[in-house]
N, CA, C and O atoms as CSV, one atom per row, in Angstrom:
chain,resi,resn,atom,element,x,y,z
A,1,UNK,N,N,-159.588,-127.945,43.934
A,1,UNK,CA,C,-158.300,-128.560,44.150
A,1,UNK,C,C,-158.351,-129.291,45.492
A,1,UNK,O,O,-158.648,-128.903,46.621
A,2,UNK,N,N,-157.914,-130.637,44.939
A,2,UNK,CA,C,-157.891,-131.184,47.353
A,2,UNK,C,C,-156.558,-131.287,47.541
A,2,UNK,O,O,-155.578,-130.830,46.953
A,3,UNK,N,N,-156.734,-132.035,48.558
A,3,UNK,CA,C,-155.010,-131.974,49.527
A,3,UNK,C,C,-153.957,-133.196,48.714
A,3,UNK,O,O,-152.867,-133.505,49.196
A,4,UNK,N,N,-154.395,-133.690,47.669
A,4,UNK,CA,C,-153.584,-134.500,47.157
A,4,UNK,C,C,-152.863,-133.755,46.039
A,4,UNK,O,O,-151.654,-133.862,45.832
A,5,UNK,N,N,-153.836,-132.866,45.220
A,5,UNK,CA,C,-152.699,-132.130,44.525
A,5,UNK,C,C,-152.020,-131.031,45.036
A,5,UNK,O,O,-150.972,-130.686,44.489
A,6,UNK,N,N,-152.475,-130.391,46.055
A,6,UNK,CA,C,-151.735,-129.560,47.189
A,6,UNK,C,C,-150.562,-129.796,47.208
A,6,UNK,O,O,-149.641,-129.163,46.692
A,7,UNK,N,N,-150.541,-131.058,48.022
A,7,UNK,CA,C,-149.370,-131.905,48.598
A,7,UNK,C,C,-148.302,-131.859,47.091
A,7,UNK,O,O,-147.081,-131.861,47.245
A,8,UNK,N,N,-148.778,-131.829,45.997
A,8,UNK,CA,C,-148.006,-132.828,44.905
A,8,UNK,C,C,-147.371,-131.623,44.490
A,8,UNK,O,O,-146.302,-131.722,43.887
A,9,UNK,N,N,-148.115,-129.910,44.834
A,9,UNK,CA,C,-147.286,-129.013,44.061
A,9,UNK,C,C,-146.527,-128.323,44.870
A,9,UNK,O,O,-145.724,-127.525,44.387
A,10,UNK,N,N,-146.666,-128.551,46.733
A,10,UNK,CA,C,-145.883,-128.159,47.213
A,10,UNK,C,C,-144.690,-129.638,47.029
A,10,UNK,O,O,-143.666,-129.300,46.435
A,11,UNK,N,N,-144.708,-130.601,47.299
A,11,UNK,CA,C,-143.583,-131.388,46.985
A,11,UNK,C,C,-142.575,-130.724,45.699
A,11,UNK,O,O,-141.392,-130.434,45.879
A,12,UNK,N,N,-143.245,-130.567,44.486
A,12,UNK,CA,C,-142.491,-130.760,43.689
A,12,UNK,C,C,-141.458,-128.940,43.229
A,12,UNK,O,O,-140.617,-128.617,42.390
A,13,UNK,N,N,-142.159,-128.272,44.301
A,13,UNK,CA,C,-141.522,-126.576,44.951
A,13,UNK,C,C,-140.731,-126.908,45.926
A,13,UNK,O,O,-139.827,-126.080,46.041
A,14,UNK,N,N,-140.660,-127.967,46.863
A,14,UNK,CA,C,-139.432,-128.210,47.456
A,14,UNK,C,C,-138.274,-128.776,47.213
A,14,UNK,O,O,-137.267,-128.566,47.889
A,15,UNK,N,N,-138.358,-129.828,45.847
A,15,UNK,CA,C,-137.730,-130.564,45.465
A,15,UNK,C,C,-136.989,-129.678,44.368
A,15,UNK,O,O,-135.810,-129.995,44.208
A,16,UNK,N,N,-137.474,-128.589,43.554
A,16,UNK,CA,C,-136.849,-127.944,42.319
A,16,UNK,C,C,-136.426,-126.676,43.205
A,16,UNK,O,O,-135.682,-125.920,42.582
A,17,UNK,N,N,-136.738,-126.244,44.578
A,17,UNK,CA,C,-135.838,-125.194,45.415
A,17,UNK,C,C,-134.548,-126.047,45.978
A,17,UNK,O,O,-133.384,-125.647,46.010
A,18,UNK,N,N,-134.919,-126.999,46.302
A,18,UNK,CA,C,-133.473,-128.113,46.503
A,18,UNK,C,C,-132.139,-128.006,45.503
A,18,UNK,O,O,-130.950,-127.738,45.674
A,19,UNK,N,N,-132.854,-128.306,44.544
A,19,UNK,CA,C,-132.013,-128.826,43.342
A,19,UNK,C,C,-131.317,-127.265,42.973
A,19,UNK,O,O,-130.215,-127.339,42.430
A,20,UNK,N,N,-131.582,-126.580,43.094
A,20,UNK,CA,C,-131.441,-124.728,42.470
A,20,UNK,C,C,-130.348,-124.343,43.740
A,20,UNK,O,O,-129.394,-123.630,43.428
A,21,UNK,N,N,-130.448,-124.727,44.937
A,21,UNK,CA,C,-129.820,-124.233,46.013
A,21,UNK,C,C,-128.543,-125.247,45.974
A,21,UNK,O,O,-127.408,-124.902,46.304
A,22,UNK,N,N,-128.836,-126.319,45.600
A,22,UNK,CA,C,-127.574,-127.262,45.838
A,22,UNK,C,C,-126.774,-126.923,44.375
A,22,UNK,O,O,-125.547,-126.990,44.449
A,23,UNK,N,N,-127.295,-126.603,43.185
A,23,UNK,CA,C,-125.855,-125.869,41.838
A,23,UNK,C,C,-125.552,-124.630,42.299
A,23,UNK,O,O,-124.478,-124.112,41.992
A,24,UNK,N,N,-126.548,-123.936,43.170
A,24,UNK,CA,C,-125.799,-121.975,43.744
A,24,UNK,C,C,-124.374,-122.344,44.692
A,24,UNK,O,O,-123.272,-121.861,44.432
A,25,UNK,N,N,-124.673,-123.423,45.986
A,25,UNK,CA,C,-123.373,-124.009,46.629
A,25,UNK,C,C,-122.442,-124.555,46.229
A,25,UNK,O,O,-121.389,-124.467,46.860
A,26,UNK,N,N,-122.543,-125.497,44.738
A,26,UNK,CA,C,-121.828,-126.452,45.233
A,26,UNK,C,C,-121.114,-126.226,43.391
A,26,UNK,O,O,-121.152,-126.943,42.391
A,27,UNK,N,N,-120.636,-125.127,43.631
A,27,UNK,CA,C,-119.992,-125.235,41.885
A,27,UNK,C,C,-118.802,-125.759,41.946
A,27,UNK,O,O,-118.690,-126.327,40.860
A,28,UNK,N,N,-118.077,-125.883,42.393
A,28,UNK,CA,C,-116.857,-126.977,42.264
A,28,UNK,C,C,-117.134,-128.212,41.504
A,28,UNK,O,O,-116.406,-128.447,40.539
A,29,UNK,N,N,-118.168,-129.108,41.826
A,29,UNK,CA,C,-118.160,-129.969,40.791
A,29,UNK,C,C,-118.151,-129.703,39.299
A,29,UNK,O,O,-117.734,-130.575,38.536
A,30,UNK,N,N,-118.619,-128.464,38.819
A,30,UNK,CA,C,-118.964,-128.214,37.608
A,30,UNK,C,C,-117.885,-127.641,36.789
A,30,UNK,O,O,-117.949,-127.099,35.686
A,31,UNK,N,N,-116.423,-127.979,37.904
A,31,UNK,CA,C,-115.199,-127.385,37.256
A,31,UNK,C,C,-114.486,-128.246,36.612
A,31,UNK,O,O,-114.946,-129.383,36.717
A,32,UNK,N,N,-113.268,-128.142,35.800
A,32,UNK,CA,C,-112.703,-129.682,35.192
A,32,UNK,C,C,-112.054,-130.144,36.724
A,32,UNK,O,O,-111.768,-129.607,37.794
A,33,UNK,N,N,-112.022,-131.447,36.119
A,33,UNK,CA,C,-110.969,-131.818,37.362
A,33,UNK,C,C,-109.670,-131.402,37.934
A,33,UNK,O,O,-109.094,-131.378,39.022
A,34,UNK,N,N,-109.424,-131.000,36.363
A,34,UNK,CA,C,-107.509,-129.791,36.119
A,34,UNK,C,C,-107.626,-128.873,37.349
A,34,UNK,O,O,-106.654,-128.642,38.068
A,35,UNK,N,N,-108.192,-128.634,37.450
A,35,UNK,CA,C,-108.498,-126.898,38.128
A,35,UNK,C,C,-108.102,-127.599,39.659
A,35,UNK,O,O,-107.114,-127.616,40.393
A,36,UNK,N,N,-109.371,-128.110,39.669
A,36,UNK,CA,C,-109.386,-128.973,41.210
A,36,UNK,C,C,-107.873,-129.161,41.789
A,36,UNK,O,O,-107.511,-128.598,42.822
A,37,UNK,N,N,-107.301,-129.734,41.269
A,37,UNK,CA,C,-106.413,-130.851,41.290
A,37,UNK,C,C,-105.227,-129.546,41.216
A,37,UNK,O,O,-104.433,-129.631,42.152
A,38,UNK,N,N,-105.016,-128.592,40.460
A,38,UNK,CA,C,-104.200,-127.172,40.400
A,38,UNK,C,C,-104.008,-126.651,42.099
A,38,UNK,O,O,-102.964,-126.433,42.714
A,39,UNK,N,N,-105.719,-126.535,42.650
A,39,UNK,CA,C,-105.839,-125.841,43.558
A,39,UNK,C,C,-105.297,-126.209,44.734
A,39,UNK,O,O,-104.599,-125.634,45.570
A,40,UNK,N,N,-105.943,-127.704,44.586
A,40,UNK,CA,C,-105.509,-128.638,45.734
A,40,UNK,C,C,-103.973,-128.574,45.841
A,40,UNK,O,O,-103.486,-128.218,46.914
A,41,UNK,N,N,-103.382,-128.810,45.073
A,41,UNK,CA,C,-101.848,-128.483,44.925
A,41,UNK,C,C,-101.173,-127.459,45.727
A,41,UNK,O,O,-100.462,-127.561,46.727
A,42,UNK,N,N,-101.690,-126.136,44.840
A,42,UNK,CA,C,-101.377,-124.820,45.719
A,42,UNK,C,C,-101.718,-124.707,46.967
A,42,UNK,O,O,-101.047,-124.113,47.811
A,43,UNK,N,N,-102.674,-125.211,47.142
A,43,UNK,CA,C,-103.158,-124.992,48.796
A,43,UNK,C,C,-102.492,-125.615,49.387
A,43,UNK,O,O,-102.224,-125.180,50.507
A,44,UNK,N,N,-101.712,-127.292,48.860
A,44,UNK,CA,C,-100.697,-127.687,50.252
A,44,UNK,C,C,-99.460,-127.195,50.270
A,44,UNK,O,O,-98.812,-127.123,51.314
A,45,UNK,N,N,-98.860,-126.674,48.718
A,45,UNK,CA,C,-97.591,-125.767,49.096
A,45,UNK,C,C,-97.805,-124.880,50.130
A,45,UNK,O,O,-97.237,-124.785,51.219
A,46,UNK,N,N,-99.141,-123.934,49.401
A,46,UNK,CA,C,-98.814,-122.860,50.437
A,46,UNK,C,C,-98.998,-122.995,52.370
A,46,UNK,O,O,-98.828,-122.067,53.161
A,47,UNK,N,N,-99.403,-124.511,52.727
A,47,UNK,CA,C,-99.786,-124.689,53.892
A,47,UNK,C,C,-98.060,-125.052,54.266
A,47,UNK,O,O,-97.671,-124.791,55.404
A,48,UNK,N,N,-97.106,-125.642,53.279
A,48,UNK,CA,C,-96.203,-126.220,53.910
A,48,UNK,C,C,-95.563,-124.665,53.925
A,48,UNK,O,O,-95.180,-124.219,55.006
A,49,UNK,N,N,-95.465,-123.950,52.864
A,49,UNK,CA,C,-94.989,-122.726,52.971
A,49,UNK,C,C,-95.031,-122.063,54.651
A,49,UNK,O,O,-94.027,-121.967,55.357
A,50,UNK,N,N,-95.958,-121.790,54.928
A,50,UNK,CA,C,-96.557,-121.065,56.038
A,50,UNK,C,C,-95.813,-121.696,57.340
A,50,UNK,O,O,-94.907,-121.130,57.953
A,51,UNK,N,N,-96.416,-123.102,57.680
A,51,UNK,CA,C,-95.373,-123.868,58.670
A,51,UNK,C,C,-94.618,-122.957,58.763
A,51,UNK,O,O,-94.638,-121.994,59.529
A,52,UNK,N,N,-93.136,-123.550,57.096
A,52,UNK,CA,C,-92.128,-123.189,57.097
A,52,UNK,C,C,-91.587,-122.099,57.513
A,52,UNK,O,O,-90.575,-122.121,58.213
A,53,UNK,N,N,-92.261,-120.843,57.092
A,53,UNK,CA,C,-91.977,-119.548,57.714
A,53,UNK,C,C,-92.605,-119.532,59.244
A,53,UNK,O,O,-93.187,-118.455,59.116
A,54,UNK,N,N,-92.731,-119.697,59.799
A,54,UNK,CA,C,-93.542,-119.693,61.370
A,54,UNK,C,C,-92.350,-120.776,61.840
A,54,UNK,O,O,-91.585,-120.626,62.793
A,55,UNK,N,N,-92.381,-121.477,61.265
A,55,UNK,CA,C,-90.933,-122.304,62.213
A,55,UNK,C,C,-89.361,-121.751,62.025
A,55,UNK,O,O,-88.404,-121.880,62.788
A,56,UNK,N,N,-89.481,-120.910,60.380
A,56,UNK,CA,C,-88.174,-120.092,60.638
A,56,UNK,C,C,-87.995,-118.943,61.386
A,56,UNK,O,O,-86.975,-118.395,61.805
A,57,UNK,N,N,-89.185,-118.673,61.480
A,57,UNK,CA,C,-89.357,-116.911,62.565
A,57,UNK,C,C,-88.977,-117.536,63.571
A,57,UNK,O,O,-87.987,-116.991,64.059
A,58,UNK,N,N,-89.316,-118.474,64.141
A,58,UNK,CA,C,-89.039,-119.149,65.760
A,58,UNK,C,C,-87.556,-119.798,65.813
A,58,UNK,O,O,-86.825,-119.296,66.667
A,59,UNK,N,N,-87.241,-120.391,65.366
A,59,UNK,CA,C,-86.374,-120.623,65.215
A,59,UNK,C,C,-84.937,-120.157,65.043
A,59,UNK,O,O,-83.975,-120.317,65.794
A,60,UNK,N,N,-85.042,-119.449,63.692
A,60,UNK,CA,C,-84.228,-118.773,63.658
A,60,UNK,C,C,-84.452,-117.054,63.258
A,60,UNK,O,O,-84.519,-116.534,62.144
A,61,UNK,N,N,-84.519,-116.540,64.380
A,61,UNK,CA,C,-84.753,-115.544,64.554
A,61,UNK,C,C,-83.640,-113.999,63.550
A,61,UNK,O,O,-84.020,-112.884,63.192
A,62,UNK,N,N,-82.282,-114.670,63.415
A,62,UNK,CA,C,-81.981,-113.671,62.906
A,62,UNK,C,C,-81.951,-113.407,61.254
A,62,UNK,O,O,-81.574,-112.417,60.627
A,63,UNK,N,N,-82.501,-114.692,60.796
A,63,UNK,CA,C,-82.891,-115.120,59.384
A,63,UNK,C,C,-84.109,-113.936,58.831
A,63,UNK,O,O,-85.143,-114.604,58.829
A,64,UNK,N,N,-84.393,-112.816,58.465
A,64,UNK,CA,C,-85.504,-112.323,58.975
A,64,UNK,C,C,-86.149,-111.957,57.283
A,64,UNK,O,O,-87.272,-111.616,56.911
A,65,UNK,N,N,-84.675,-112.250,56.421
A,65,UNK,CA,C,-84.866,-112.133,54.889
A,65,UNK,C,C,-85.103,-113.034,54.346
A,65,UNK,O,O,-85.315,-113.050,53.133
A,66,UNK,N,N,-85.136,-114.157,55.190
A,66,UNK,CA,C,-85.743,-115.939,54.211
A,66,UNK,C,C,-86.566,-115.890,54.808
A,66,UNK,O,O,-87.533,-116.220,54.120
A,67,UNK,N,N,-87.086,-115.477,56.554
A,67,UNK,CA,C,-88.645,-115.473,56.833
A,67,UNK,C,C,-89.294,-114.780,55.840
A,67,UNK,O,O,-89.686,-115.635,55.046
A,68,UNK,N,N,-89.640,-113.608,55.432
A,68,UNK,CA,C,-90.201,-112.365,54.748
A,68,UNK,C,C,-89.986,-113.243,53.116
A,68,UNK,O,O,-90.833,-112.936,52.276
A,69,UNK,N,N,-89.215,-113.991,52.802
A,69,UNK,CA,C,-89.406,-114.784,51.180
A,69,UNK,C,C,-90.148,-115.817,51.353
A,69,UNK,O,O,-91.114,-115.834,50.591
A,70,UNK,N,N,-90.056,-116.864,52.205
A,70,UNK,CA,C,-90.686,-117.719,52.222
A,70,UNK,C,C,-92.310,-117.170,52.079
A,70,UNK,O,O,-93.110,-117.425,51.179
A,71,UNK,N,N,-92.538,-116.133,53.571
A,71,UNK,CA,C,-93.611,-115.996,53.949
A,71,UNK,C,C,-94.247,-115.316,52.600
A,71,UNK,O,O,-95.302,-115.832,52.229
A,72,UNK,N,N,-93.936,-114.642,52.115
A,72,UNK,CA,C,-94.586,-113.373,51.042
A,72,UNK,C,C,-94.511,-114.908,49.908
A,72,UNK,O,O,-95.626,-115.019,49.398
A,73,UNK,N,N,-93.974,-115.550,49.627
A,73,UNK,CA,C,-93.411,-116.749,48.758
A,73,UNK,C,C,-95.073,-117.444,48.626
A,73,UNK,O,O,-95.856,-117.703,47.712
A,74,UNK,N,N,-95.045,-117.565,50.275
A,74,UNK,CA,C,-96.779,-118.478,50.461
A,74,UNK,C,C,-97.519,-117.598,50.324
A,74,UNK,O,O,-98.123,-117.655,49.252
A,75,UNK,N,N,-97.713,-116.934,50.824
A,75,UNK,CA,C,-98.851,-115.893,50.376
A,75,UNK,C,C,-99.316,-115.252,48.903
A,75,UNK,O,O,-100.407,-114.699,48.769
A,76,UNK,N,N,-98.349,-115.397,47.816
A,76,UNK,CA,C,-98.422,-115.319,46.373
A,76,UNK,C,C,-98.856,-116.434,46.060
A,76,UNK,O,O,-99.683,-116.392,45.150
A,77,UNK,N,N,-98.586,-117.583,46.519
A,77,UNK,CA,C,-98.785,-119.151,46.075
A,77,UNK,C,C,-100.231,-119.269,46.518
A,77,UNK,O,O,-100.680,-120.403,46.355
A,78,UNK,N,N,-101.035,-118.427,47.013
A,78,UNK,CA,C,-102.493,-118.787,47.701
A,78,UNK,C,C,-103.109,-118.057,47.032
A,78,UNK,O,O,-104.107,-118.506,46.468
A,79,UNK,N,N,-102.658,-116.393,46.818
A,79,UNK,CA,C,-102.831,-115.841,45.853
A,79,UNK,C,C,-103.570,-116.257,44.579
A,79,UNK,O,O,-104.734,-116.078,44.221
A,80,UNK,N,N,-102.641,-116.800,44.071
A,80,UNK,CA,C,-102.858,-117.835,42.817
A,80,UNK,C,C,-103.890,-118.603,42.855
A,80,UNK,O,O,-104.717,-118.427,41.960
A,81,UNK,N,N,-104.165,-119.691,43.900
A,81,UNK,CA,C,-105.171,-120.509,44.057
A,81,UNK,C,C,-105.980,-119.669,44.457
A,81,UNK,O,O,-106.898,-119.777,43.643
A,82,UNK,N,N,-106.280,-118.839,45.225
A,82,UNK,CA,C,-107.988,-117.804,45.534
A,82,UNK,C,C,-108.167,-117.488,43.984
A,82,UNK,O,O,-109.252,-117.833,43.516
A,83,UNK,N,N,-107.276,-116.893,43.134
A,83,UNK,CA,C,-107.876,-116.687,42.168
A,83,UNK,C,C,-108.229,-117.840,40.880
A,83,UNK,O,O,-108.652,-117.355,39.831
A,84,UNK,N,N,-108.111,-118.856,40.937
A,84,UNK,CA,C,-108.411,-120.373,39.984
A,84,UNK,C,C,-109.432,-120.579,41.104
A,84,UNK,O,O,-109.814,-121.749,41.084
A,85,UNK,N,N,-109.950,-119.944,41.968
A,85,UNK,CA,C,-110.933,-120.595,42.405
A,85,UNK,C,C,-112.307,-119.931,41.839
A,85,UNK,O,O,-113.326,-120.623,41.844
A,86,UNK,N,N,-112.337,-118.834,41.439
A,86,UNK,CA,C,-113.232,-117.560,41.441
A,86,UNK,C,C,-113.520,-117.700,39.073
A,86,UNK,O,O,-114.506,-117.398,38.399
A,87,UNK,N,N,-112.022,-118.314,38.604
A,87,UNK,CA,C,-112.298,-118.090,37.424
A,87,UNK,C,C,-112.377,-119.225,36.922
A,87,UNK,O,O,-111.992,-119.224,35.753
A,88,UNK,N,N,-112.699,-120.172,37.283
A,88,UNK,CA,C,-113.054,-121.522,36.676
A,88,UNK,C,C,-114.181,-122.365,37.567
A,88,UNK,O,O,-114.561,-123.474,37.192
């Protein structure tokens, strides 16, 4: 064996460990777009959610039963999206 087919079978062991490591990372593409597009959703409610409660705690401080809905409100709403992330 010389260094040209060497070269050709380590190339083609780096190139098919590439390809194997980049579908273990990167499964999101391999989801429908529905899903995506679900998640993405939930994730900005629940970001406006969160604000929202952090600016009603500050704010209005004696509100302490719409902080605790809102907040528990976002936190179910993320809920949701951690799990459409794991089953699709």
């Amino acid at each position: 064996m010389n260094q040209e087919d060497v070269d050709k079978i380590i190339a083609e062991a780096v190139a098919e460990s590439k390809n194997e490591s980049h579908k273990k990372w990167h499964k999101a593409k391999s989801s429908s777009h529905n899903v995506i597009t679900t998640r993405r959703i939930l994730n900005w409610v629940f970001m406006v959610g969160f604000v929202a409660a952090v600016a009603i705690y500050f704010l209005l401080p004696e509100q302490r039963m719409l902080f605790f809905s809102i907040g528990f409100g976002a936190i179910a709403i993320k809920l949701v999206e951690f799990c459409l992330r794991f089953m699709f």
